[in-house]
N, C-alpha and C positions, 0 to 999 in steps of 0.2 A: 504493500500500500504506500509505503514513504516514499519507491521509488515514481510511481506512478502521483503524486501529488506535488513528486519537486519536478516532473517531465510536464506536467499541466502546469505548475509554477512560471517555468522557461516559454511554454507555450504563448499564456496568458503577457506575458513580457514583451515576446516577441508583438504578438495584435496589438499591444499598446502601443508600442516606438509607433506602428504604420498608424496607427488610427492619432496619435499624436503629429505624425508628418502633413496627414492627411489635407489640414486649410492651407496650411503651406502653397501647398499643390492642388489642391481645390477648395479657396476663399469661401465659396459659395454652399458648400457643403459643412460648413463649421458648425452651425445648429442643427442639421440632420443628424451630426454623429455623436451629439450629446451623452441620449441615453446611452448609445453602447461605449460611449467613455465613461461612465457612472458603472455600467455593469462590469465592467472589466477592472477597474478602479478598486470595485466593492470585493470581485472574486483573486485577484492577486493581493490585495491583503487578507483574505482569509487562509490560500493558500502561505501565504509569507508567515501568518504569525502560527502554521502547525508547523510549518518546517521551523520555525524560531523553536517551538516548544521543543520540535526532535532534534535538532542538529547539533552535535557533537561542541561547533565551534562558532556560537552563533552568537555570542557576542567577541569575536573578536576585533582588531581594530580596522582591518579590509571590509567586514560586513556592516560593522557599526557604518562607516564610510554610505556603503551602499546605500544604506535604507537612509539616510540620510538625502542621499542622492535621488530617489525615487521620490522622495516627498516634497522636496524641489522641485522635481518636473512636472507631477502632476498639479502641484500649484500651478505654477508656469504656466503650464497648458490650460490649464480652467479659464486663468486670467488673460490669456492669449486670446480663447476663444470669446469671452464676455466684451473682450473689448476691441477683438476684430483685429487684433494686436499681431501681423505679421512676425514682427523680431522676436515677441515673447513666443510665439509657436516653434519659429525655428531653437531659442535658445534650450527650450525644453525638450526640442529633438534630440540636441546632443548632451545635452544634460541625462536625459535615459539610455542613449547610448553607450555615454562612459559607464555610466550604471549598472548596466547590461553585460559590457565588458570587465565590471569588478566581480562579475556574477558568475563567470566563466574561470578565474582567476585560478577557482582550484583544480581544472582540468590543467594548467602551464604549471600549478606547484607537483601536481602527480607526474605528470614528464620530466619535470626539474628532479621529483625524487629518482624517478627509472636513472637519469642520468647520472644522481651523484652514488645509487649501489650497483652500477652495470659492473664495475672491478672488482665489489666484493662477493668474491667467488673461490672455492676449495676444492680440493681431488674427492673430498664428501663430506658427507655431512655435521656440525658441532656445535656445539654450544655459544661457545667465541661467536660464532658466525652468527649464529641466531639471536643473541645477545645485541651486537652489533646492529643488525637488522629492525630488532623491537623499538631500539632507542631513536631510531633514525623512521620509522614509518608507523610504529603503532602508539608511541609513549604517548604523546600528545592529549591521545583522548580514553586510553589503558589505563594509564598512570605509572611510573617508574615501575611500582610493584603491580600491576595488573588490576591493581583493587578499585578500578573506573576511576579515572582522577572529573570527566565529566558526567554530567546526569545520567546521560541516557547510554551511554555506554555498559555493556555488561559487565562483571566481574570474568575474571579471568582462574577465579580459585573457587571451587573448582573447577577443572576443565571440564562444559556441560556431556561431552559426546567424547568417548578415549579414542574412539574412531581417525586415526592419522588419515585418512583419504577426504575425511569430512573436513575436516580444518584444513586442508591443504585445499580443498574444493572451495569454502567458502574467504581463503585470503587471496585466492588467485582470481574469484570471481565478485567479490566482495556481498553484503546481506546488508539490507534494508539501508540508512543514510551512512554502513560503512562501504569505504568508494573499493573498488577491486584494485587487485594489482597484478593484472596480466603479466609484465615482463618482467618477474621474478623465477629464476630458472628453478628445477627441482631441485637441488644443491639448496639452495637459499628457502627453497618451502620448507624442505627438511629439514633445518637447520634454526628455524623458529617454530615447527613444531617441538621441536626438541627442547628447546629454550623455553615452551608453555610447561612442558612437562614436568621441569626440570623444579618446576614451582610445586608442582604436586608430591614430591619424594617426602 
């Protein structure tokens, strides 16, 4: 369900920038498009504030940023269209734009991370390694000791399922607003499985 309500979130975001460019590019249509800027308005803050509730990292200082930035634009845009205000319509284009683009930020920090553990790699599998690994992709929202350092993150003591295919399935394709980590080789799954375990002795 989380992921389907931050996919309608991004959706929702998207139809706003165009319905916000819209008098831009058609003057004439700026009170036509009222209501469905109310409705859209009304459904991307409902979406925004359940992803607020679930998101691991939702008040940090890129996100703080955002919502900030959204509430600027659709000001903007309200007061664009009341008052037929060409400049304030376009300012609040790019104003949701940047927006938009702080909103993506953590698909460039997920590549950022592939890129900074593509070297950490071993003839097989170990603790070191998985260690390494946790501190640098999982801690964040874990907690040093697993013990959820954020809300909505689970505990990590115990490990729910002892199932090794299971947890290498779900950190390589990630579960609910945790994001996946596809290019993590088997070496490295192995090697923070092992490092969850290593919690359980």
């Amino acid at each position: 369900m989380d992921t389907g309500i931050l996919h309608t979130h991004h959706l929702l975001g998207v139809l706003l920038l165009l319905l916000v460019g819209t008098p831009v590019v058609f003057p004439k249509w700026s009170q036509k498009v009222r209501w469905a800027h109310a409705l859209l308005d009304s459904l991307l803050l409902l979406t925004g504030l359940y992803l607020l509730a679930r998101a691991p990292q939702a008040f940090a200082p890129t996100y703080l940023a955002k919502y900030a930035l959204v509430i600027l634009a659709i000001g903007l845009a309200l007061l664009g269209q009341r008052r037929a205000n060409k400049r304030l319509s376009i300012a609040a284009f790019f104003v949701l734009l940047y927006a938009y683009g702080l909103s993506l930020q953590r698909d460039w920090l997920l590549r950022s991370e592939a890129d900074r553990v593509a070297t950490w790699q071993g003839a097989e599998p170990s603790e070191a390694l998985g260690q390494a690994l946790y501190a640098q992709l999982c801690q964040r929202c874990h907690g040093a000791d697993g013990r959820a350092y954020y809300r909505k993150s689970p505990s990590l003591h115990p490990i729910q399922n002892p199932d090794t295919a299971y947890w290498i399935a779900v950190i390589r394709a990630g579960k609910g607003v945790m994001p996946a980590h596809p290019y993590l080789s088997d070496i490295q799954l192995q090697s923070l499985v092992l490092f969850l375990r290593s919690w359980q002795k």
